[in-house]
C-alpha positions in Angstrom: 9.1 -5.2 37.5 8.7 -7.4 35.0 8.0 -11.0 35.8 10.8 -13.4 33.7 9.2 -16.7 34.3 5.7 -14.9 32.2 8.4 -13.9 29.2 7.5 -15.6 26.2 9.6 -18.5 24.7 11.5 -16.1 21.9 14.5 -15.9 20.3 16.8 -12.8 21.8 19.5 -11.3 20.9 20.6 -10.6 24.6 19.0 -10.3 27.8 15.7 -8.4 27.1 16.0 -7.4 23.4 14.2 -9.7 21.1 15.5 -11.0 17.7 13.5 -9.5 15.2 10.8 -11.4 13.2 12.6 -13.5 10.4 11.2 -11.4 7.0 8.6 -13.5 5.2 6.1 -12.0 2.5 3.9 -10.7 5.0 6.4 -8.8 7.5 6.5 -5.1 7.8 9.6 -4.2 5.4 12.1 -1.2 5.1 12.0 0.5 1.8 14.5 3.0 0.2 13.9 4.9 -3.2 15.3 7.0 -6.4 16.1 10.0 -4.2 17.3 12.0 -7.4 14.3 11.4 -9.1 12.2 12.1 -6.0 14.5 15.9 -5.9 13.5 16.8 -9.5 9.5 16.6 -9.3 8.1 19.5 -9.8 5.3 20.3 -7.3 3.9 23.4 -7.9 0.7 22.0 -9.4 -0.7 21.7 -5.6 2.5 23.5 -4.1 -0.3 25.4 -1.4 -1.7 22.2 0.0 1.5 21.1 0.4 2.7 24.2 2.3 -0.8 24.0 4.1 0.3 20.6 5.0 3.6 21.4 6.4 2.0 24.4 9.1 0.4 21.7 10.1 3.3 19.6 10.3 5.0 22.2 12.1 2.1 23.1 14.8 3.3 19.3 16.4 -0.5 18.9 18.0 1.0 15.5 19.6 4.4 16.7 21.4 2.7 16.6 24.2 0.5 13.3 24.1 3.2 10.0 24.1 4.0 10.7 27.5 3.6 7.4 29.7 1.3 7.6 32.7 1.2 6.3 35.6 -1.5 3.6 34.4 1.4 2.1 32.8 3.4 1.4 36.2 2.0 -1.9 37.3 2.1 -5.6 36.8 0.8 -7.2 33.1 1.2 -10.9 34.4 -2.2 -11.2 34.9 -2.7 -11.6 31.1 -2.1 -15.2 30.0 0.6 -16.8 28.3 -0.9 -16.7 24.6 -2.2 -13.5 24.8 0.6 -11.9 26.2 2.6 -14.0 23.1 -0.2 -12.4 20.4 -0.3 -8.8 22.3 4.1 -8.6 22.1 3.4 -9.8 18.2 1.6 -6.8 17.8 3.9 -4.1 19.3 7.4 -5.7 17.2 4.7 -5.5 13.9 3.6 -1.8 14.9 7.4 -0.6 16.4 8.7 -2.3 13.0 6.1 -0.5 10.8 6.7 2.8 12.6 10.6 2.8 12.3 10.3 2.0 9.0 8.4 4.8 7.9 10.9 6.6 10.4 14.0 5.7 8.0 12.6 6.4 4.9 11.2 9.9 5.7 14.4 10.9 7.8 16.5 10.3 4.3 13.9 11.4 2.5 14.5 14.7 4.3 18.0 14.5 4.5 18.5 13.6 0.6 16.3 16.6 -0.4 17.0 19.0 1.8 19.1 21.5 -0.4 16.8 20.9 -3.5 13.2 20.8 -2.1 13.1 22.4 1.3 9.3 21.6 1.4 9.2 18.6 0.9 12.4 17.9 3.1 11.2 19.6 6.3 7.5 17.7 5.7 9.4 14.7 5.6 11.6 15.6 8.2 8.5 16.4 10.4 6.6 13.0 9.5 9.8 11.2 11.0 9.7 13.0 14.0 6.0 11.6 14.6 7.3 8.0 13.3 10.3 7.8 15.6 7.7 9.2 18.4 5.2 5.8 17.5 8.2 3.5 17.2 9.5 4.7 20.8 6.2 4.3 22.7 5.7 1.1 21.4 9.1 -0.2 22.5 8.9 1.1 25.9 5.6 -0.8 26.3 7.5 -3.6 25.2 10.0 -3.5 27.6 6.6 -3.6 30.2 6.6 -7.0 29.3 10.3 -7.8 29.0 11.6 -7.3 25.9 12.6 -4.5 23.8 13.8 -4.4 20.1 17.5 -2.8 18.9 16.2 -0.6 16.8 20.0 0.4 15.6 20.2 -3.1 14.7 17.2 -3.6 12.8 18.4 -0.8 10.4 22.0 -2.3 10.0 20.4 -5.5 9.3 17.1 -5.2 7.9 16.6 -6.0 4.1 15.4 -2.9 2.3 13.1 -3.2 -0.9 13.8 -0.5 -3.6 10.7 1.1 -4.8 10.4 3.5 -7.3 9.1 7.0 -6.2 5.4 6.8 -7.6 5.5 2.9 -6.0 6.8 4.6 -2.4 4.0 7.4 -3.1 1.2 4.4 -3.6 2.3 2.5 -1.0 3.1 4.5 2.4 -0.4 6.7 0.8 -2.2 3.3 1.8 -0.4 2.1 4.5 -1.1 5.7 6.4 -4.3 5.6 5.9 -5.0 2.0 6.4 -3.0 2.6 9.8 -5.6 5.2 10.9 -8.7 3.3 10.2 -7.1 0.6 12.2 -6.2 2.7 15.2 -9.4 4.7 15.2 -11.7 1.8 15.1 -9.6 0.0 18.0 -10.2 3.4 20.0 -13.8 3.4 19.3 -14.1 0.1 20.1 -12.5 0.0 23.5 -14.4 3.6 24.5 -17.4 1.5 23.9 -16.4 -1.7 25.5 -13.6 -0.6 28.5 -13.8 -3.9 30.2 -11.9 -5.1 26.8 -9.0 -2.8 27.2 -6.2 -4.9 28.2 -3.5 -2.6 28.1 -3.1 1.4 28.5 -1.7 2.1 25.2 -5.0 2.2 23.2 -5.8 5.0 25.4 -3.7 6.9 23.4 -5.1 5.7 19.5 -7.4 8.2 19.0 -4.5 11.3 18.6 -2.1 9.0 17.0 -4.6 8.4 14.4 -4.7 11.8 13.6 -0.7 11.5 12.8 -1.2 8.8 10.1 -4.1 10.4 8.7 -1.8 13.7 8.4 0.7 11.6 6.7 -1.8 10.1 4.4 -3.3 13.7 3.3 0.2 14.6 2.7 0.9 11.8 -0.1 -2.3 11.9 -1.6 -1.2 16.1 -2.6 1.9 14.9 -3.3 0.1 12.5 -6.0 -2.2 15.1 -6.8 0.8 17.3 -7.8 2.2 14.2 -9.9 -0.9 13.3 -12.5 1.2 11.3 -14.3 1.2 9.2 -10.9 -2.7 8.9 -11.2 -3.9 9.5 -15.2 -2.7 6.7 -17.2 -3.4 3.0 -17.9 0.1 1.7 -15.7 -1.4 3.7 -12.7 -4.7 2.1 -12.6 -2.8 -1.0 -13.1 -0.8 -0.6 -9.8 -3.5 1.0 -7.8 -5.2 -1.9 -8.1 -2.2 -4.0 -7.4 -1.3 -2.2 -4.4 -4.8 -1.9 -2.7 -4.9 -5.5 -3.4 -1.6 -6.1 -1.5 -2.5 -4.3 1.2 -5.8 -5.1 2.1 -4.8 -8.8 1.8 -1.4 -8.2 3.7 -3.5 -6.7 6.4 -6.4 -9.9 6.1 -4.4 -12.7 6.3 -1.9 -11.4 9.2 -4.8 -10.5 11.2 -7.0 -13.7 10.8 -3.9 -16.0 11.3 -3.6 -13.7 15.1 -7.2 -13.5 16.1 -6.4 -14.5 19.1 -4.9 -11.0 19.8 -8.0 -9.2 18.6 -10.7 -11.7 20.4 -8.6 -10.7 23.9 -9.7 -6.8 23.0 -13.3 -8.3 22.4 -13.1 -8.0 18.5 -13.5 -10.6 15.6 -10.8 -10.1 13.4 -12.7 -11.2 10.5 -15.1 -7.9 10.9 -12.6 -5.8 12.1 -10.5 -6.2 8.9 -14.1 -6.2 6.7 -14.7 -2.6 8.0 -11.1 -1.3 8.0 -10.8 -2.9 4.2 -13.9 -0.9 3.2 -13.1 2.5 4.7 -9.5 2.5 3.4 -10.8 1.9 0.3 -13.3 4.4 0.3 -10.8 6.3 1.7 -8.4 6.1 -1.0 -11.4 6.6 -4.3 -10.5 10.7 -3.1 -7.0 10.1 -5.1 -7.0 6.8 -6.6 -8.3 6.4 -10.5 -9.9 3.5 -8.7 -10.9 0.9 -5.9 -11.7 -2.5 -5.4 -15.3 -4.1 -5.3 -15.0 -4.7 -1.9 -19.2 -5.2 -2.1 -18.4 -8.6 -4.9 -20.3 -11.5 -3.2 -16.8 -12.9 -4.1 -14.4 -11.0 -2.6 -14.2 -11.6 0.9 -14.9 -15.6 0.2 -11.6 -15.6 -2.0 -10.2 -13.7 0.9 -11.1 -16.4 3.9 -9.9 -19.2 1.0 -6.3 -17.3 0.8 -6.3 -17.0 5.0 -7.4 -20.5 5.6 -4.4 -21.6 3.4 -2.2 -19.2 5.1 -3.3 -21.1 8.2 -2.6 -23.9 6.9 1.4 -23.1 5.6 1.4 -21.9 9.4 0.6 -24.7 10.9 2.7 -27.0 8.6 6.0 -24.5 9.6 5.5 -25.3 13.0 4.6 -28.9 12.7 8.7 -30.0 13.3 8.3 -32.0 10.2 11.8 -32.3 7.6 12.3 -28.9 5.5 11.8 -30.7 2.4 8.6 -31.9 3.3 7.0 -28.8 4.6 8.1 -27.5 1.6 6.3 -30.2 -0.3 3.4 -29.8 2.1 3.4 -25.7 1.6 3.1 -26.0 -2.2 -0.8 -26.4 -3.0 -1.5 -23.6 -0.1 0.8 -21.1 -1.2 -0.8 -22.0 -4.9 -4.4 -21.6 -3.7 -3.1 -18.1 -2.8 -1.4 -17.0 -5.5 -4.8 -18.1 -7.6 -7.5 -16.5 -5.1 -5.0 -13.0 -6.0 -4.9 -13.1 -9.0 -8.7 -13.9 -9.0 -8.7 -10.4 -7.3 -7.0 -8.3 -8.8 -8.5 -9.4 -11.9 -12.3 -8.2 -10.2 -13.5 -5.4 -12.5 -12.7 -2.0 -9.9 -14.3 0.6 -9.3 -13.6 3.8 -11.3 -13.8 7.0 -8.7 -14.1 9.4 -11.7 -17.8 9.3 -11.3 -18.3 8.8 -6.7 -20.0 11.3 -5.0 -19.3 12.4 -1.4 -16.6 11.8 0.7 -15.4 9.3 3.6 -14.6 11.2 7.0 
């Protein structure tokens, strides 16, 4: 039973389901697509990793792993009031993540069904493991007294439109970026137990294995699209997208370190490593990555999270609208510069890498 008096101080929408996070630029968003365009790709350029893909797909190695044990049937009001604050944070970002990709691949898969039955079952498949990942996380939720209405975030939630090659770039990275994450949390707590607050890291090192899935399944989708990958606009918005996420990822995590010093990890390393594998990660499709190695990269990077800390503080600082506005200005500036500072980095091209990440 949960304790009410430990509940945080949030906004619900009833009695035990929260109000979802108001969207700002760095909130986990909903996307939806050209679904016609998406139906007329021709993927027979790597059509047998695809269909490789789906067996796998279809062999489900995790329909029996998100089962709750009994480790999860006790008390959590041992944990204080900020990190239980941080460690709810994290579940609505990761439930909200998870459903997202669960909408987008369930119409993916309903929208193509009758004019690419590969690609509609693979997507139908991927949002099976999603809506799997979104549930588990909003039961552990509820351990600590609040749920989310996931009907009611996809009534509500604003969708961005991407084009295909955009939702190919993006869910490619976030997949992948989402395994490095998970896998170096589980490695980290195997190591360190005594830092392994709650039981649902436990079950990280198979879930990884669900994004990385997903993320194998994009990049051959890609691979099958050249014009995705070939020209001058692609290595444009590879870069641009890397950038995005890496930084998305950077200044989120540094602005909650709390949340990661409570599981014995500095978020500032944490978020160095996963930055470098995803990238290395992504030079196996990608025309090219970021110089994560530039003596300047990561130093623009704490500049842009410092001023993110800053906006933060100054939003909760009960001070007029106006004048937060007024006060927001130079930091949201300083971020906007140390990005484009960024993206303008000479990359790396992959053309000529050797080896691979595993």
């Amino acid at each position: 039973m949960v304790d009410s008096l430990k509940k945080p101080n949030v906004e619900e929408l009833r009695p035990g389901i929260k109000a979802p996070a108001k969207d700002t630029i760095l909130t986990p968003r909903f996307y939806t697509t050209d679904f016609d365009e998406m139906a007329t790709m021709d993927i027979s350029a790597n059509e047998d990793e695809l269909r490789a893909l789906l067996e796998e797909f279809r062999a489900d190695y995790n329909r029996h792993h998100f089962v709750r044990t009994d480790e999860f049937k006790q008390s959590w009001d041992h944990l204080d009031g900020e990190t239980r604050r941080l460690f709810i944070e994290f579940l609505e970002r990761s439930c909200t993540a998870e459903f997202s990709g669960f909408l987008l691949y369930k119409e993916l898969s309903r929208k193509l069904k009758d004019k690419s039955p590969l690609l509609a079952e693979s997507f139908l498949l991927m949002s099976r493991d999603e809506a799997r990942h979104a549930g588990f996380l909003n039961k552990a939720m509820a351990d600590f007294g609040l749920q989310l209405d996931l009907g009611f975030l996809t009534e509500n939630k604003n969708y961005t439109f991407f084009k295909p090659k955009f939702i190919f770039y993006a869910t490619y990275l976030s997949e992948k970026i989402g395994y490095w994450r998970y896998i170096t949390i589980y490695r980290h707590l195997e190591a360190h137990p005594e830092h392994r607050i709650y039981p649902i890291f436990r079950f990280f090192e198979n879930w990884c294995q669900d994004e990385n899935r997903h993320g194998d399944f994009f990049d051959a989708i890609m691979r099958s699209q050249p014009q995705f990958l070939n020209d001058w606009k692609a290595r444009l918005w590879c870069r641009f997208f890397l950038l995005s996420v890496f930084a998305t990822m950077y200044l989120n995590d540094i602005q909650r370190s709390g949340f990661y010093a409570s599981l014995g990890l500095d978020a500032r390393e944490y978020d160095i490593h996963v930055i470098r594998k995803t990238n290395e990660t992504a030079g196996r499709v990608f025309p090219l990555i970021l110089n994560v190695d530039h003596p300047q990269f990561f130093q623009l990077m704490d500049e842009a999270a410092a001023a993110n800390l800053k906006i933060a503080a100054i939003g909760n600082s009960g001070a007029p609208k106006l004048l937060q506005t007024l006060q927001k200005l130079p930091h949201i500036a300083k971020i906007g510069v140390n990005m484009v500072r960024l993206y303008l980095m000479k990359p790396i091209d992959t053309a000529h890498l050797e080896g691979s990440v595993r």
